[in-house]
DRENTIBA-496122 format. One record per residue: x, y negated, z negated of N, C-alpha, C in turn. Coordinates in steps of 0.001 Angstrom, whole numbers, padded with zeros to 6 digits, always signed. Each point is the difference from the previous one (the first is absolute). Layout:
BEGIN
XYZXYZXYZ/...
END
This chain:
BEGIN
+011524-000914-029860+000487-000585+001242-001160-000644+000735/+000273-001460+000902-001016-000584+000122-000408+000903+001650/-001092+000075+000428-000379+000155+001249+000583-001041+001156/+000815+000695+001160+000041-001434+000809-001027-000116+000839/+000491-001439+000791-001385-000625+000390+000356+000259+001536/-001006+001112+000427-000205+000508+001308-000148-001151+000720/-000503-000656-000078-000439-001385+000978+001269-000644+001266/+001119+000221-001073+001094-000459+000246+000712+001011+001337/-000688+000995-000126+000728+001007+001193-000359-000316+001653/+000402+000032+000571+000087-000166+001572+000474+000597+000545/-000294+000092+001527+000619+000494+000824+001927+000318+000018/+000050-001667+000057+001561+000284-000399+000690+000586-001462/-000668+000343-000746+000738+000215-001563-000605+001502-000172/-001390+000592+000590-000343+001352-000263+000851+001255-000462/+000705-000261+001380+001309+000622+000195+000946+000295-001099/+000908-001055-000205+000542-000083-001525-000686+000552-000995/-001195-000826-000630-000671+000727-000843-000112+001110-000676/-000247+000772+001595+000034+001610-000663+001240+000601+000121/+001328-000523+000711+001107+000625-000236+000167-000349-001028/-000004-001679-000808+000318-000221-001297-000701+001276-000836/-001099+000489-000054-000521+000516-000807+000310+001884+000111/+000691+000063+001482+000631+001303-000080+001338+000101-000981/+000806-000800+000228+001362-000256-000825-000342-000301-001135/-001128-000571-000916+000060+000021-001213-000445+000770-000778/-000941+000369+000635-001068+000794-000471-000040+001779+000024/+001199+000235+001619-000207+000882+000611-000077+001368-001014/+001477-000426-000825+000458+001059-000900-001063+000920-000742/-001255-000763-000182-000446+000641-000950-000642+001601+000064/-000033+000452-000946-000871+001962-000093-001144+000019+001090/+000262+000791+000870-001579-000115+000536-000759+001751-000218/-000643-000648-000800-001039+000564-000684+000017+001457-000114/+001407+000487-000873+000344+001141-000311+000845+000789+001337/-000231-000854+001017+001193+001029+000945+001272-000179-000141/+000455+000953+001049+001503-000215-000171+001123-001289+000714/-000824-001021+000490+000238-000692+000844-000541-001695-001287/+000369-000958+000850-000077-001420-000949-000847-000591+001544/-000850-000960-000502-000915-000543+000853+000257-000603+000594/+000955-000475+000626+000938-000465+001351+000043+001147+000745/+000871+001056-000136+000389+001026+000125-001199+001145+001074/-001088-000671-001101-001482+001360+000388+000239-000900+001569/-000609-001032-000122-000262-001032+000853+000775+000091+001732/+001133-000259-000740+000823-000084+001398+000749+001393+000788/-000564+001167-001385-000149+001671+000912-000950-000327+001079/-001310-000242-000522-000876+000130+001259+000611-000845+001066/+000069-001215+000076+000279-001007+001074+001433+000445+000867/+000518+000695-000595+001604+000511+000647-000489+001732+000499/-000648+000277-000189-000643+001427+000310-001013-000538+001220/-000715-001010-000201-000889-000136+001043+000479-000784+001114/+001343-000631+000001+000693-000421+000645+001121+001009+001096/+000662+001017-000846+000054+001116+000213-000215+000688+001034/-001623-000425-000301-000788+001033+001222-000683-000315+001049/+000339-001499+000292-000265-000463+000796-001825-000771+000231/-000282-000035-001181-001344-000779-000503+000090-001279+000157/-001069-000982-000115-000669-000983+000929+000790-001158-001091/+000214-001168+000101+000586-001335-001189-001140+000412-000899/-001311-000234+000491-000724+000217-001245-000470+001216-001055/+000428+000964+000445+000242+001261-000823+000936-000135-000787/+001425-000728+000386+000830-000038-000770+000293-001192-000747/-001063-001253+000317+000337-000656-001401-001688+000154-000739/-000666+000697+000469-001399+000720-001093+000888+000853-000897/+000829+000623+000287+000446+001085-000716+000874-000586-000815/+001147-001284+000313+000962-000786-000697-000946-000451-000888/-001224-000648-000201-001005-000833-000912-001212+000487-001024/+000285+001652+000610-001227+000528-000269+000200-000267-001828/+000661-000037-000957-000181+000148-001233+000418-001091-000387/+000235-001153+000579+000466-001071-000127-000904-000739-001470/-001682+000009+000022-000288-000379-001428-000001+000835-000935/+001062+001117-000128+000399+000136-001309+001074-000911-001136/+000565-001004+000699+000684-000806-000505-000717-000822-000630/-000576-000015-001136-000958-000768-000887+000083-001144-000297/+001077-000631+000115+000278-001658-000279-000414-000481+000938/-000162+000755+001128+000639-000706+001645-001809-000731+000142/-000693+002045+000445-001149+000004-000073-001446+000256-001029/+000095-000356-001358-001018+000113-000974+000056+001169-000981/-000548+000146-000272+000232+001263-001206-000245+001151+000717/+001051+000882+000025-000318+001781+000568+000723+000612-001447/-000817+001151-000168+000586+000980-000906-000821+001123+000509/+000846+001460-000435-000826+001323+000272+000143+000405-001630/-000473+000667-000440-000124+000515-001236-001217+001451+000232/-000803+000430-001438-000628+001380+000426-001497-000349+000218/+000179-001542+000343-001506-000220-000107-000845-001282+001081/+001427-000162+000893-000726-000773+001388+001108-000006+000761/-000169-000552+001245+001143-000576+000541-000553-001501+000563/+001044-001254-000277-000511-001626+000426+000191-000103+001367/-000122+000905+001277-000212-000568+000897+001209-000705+000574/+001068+000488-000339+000947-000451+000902+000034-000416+001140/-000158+000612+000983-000419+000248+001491-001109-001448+000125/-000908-000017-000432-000532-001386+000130+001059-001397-000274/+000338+000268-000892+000664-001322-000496+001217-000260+000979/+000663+001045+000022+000716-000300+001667-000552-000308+001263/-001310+000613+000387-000760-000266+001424-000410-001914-000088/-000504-000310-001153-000120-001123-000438+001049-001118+000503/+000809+000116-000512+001637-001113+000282-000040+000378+001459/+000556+000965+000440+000539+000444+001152-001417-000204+001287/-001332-000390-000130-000809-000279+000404+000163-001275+001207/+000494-001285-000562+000154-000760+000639+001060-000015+000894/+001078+000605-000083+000707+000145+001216+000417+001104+000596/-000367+001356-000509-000310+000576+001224-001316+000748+000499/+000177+000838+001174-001306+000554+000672-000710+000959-000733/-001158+000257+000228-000971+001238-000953+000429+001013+000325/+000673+000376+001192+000623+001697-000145+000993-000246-001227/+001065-000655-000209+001022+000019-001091-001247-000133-001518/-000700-001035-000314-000551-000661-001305-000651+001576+000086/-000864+000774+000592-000461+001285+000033+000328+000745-000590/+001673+000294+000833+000727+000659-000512-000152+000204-001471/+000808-001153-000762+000080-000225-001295-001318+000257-000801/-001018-000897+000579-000761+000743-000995-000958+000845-000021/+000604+000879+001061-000976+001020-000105+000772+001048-000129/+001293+000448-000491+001286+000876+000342-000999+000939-001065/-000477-000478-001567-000652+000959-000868-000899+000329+000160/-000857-000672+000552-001296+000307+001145+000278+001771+000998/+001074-000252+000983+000395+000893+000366+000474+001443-000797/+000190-000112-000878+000529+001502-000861-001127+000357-000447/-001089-000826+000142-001072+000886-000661-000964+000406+001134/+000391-000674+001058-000613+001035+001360+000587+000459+000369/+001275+000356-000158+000784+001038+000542-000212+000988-000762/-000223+000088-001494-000277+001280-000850-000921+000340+000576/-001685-000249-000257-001298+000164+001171+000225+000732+001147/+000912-000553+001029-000031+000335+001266+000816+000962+000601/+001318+000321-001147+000738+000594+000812+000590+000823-001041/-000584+001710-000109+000231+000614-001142+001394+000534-000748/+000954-000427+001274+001464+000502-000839+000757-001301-000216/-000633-001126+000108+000773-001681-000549-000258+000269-001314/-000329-000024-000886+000151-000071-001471+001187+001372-001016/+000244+001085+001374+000971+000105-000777+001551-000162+000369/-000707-001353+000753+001833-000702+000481+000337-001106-001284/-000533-000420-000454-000562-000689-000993+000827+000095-001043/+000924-000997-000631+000566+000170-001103-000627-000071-000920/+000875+000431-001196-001053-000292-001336-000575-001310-000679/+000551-000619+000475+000117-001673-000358-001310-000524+001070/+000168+000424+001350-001066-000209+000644-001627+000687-000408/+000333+001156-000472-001281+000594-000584-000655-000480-000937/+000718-000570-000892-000064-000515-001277-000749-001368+000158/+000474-001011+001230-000340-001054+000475-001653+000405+000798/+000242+001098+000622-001567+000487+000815-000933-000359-001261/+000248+000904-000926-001310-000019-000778-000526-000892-000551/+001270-001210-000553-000346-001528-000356-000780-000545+000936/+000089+000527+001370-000687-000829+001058-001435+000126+000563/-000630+001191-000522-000693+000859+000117-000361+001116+000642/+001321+000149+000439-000208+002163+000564+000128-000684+001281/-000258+001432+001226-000837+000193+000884-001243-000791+000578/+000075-000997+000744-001008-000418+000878-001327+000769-000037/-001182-000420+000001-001062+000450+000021-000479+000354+001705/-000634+000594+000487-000329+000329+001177-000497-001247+000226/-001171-001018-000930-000565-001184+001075+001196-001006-000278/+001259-000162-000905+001188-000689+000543+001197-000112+000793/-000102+001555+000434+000865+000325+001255-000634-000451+001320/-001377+000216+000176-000551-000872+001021+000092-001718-000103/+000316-000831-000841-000362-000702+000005+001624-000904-000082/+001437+001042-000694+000979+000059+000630+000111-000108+001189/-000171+001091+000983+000122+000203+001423-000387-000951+000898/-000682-000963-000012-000417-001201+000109+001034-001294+000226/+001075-000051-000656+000380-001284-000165+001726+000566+001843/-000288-001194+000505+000570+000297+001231+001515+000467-000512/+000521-000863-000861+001410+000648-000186+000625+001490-000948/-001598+000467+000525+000475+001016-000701+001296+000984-000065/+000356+000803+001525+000972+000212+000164+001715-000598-000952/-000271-001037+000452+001570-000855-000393-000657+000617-001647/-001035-000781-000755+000362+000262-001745+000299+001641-000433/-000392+000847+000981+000635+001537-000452+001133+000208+000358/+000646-000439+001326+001746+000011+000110+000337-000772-001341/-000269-001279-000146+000581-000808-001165-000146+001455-001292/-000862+000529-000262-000407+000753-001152+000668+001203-000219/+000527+000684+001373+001213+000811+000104+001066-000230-000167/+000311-001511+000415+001644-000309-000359-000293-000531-001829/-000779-000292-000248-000117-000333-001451+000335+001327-000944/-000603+001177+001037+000057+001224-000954+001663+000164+000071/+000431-000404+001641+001448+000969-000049+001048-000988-000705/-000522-000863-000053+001381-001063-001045+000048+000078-000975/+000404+001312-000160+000334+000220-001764+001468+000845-000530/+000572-000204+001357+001281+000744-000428+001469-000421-000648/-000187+000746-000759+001577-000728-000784+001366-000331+000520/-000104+000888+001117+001465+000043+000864+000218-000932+001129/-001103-000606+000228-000302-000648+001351+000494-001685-000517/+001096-000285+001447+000635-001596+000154-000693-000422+001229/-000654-001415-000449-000436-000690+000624+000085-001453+000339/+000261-000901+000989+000136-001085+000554-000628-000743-001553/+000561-000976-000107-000497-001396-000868-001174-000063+000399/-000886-001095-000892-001123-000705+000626+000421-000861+001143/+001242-000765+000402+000277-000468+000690+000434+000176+001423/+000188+001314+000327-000491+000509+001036-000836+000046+000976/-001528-000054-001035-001035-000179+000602-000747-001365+000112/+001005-001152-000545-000619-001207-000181-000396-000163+001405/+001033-000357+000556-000623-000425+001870-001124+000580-000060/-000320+001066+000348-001453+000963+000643-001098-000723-001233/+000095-000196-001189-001319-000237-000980+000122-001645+000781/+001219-000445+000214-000336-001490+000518-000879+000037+000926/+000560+000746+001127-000866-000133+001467-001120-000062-000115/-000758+001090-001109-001203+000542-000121-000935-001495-000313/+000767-000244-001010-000703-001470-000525-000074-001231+001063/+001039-000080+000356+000274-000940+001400-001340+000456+000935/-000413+001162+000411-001002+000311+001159-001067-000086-000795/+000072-000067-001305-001407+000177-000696-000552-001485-000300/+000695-000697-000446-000248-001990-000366+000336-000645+001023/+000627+000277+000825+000569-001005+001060-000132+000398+001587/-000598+001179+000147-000275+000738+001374+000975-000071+000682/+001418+000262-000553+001370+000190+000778+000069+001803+000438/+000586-000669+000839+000101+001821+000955+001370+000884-001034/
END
């Protein structure tokens, strides 16, 4: 399948884009849970919506795994012997139209599980197996001089809410709003982000 040509995306078509790519794409396994990668996705964003969290918590959390869709955004695979950086390849696209708390979000959501193991001694055994499995591809536990150097980046806060609703969207039983639901709010975001509309 050929790569498309990002160039072509804008303000006005962003939008679409990634709903196109929720509806086609959405169905697929995400990565041994019990849930399909639409599904993981729009737990968090309907959970963080839920609870009364900020637009940008809840479309960080709608986007956060967004470059696992490999056609969309470049080659991702996990296997027993790396992981490609998903989370980048989404922060990437999603870069130009919206703000660094959201692009953060995304790519730092795996960033976050490995300072949350580090920092906070009963998060790893909230941790599914699929997520554990993914820790170690990623390399464990944060080092003491990379948790400082984590702690650092201003949006920190928002990428560990995002990293909690990432953990809690994994349930099989849970109905959630379309991607289209949340189109308005990912619009606005983009609208205040390219065009300085209120």
């Amino acid at each position: 399948m050929t790569m498309p040509d990002f160039s072509t995306l804008t303000p006005d078509n962003i939008v679409a884009f990634l709903e196109d790519i929720f509806e086609r794409r959405g169905g697929e396994e995400y990565l041994g849970e019990p849930v399909t990668m639409a599904e993981h996705m729009l737990q968090g964003a309907a959970m963080a919506e839920q609870n009364g969290m900020t637009d940008e918590i809840i479309v960080g959390a709608l986007l956060h795994d967004v470059g696992h869709f490999t056609s969309e955004f470049g080659t991702f695979s996990m296997d027993d012997t790396e992981d490609r950086h998903h989370e980048e390849a989404g922060a990437e696209v999603l870069a130009a139209f919206f703000p660094s708390v959201i692009t953060d979000c995304v790519r730092y959501h795996v960033a976050a599980k490995r300072y949350l193991c580090a920092t906070k001694p009963d998060y790893f055994d909230r941790l599914s197996e699929a997520s554990v499995h993914s820790l170690n591809l990623q390399g464990g536990p944060m080092s003491a001089d990379e948790v400082t150097a984590f702690e650092k980046n201003p949006n920190l806060k928002q990428i560990v809410q995002v990293r909690y609703l990432d953990d809690a969207g994994k349930r099989a039983d849970m109905k959630t709003p379309p991607f289209a639901h949340f189109a308005p709010m990912v619009q606005r975001i983009v609208d205040r982000h390219c065009r300085g509309t209120p």
